[in-house]
N, C-alpha and C positions, 0 to 999 in steps of 0.2 A: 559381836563377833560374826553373829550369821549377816549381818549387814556388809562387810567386810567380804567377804566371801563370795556375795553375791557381786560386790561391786567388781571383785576381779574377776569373776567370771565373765561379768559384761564386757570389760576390756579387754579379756580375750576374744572374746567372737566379734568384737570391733577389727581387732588386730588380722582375727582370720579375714575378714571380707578385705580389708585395707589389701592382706597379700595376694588374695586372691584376684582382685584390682588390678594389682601393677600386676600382674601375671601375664591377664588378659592382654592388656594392654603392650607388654613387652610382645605379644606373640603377635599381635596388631604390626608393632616397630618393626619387625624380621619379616614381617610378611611384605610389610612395605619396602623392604629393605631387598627381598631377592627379586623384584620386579623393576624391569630397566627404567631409566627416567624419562627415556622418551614416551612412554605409555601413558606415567601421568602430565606430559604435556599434551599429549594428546587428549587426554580427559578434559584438561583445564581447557583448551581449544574449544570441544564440542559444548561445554558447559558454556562458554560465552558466547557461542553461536547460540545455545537456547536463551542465553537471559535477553539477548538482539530480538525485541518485539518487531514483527510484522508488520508496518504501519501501511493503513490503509488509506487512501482518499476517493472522491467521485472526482471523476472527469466528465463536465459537460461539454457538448460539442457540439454549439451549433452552427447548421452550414446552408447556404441560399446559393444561387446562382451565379451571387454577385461577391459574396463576402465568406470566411470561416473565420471563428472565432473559437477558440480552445479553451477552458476556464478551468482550475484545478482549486476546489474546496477539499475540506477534512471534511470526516464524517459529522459533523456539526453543522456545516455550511459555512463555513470561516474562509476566505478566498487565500488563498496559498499563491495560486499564479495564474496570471489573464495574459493569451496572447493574440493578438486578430491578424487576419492576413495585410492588414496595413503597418501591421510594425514591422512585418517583415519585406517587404515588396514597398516600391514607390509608386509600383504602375499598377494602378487602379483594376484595368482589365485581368490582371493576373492574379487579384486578392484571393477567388473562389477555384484558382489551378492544383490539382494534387500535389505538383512539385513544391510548393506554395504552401502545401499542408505539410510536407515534409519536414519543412525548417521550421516550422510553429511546432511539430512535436519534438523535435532537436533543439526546439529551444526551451520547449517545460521541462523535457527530459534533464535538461541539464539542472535546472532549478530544483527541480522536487526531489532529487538524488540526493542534493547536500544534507535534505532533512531526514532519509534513511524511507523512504516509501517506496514499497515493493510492489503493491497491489492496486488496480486500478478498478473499479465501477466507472462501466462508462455509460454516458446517456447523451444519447445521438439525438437533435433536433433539428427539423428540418421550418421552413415557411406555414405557415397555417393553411392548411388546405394543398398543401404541394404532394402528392403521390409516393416520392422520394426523397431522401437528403439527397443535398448538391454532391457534387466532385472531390471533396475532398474531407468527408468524413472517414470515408474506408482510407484513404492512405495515411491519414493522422493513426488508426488504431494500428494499419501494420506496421508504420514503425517504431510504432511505443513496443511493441510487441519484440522487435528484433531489439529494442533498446537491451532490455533484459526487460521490462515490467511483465507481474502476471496481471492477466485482465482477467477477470473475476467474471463479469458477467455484464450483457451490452443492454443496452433499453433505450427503445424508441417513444421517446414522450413527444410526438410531433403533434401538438395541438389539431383535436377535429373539429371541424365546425357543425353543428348539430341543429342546420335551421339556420338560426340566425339572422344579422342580416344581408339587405340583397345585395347580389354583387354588383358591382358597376359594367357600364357595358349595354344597358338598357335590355327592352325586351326582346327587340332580333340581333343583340351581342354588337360587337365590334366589327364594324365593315372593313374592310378595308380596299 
């Protein structure tokens, strides 16, 4: 009998939390219920803006006097997109022109968009031993810039020569 007793007991205080439960949860329903629908699409909107990861890549860029070439890797080094001033231009003399850089970043721009890459690392190289990049490093980053890309952060890996060997040119240089 006291077995009996106790076992109702238990299904009582089952029964209380069970209504206590739906209680909550009803006042959950109503709450949800006085707040417009537009707000939870706004929610569900901002929610799928954050689940939209950030995707990152490096941009190398390098530029001579003669030539630019744009190269878009993932943060792994995996080549995403290569473009040089000869695929854009047929005239040789114009490969290393900023106009010239323009359309090589209007043309990765175009390419790395479809994969959802927002941010750029850029690494600017110039000739070995050259003081500066060529002509058309700076205009490749501003217009990736006005594309919408953020640039992250720029780096000059322009190889130095440290010694080494000798130039050409002999000992009283290049006559001319």
């Amino acid at each position: 009998m006291t077995k009996e007793i106790k076992e109702e007991k238990v299904e009582e205080k089952k029964e209380e939390k069970i209504k206590e439960i739906e209680k909550i949860s009803e006042e959950k329903v109503a709450e949800n219920k006085e707040t417009p629908k537009e707000e939870s699409k706004e929610t569900k909107e901002k929610k799928k803006e954050k689940k939209k990861k950030e995707v990152e890549a490096i941009m190398h860029i390098y530029t001579s006097f003669n030539n630019t070439l744009a190269h878009v890797t993932d943060m792994s080094g995996r080549t995403i997109s290569k473009v040089t001033g000869g695929m854009v231009t047929k005239h040789s003399r114009l490969k290393a022109n900023p106009t010239i850089a323009m359309f090589i970043a209007k043309r990765i721009s175009e390419e790395i968009k479809d994969l959802g890459i927002k941010s750029l690392y850029v690494r600017i190289r110039a000739k070995t031993g050259n003081p500066a990049p060529g002509p058309g490093a700076q205009a490749i980053i501003k217009s990736l810039s006005r594309e919408g890309f953020r640039i992250l952060n720029i780096l000059d890996t322009t190889r130095v020569p440290r010694g080494g060997p000798k130039k050409k040119g002999g000992r009283r240089g290049r006559r001319v």
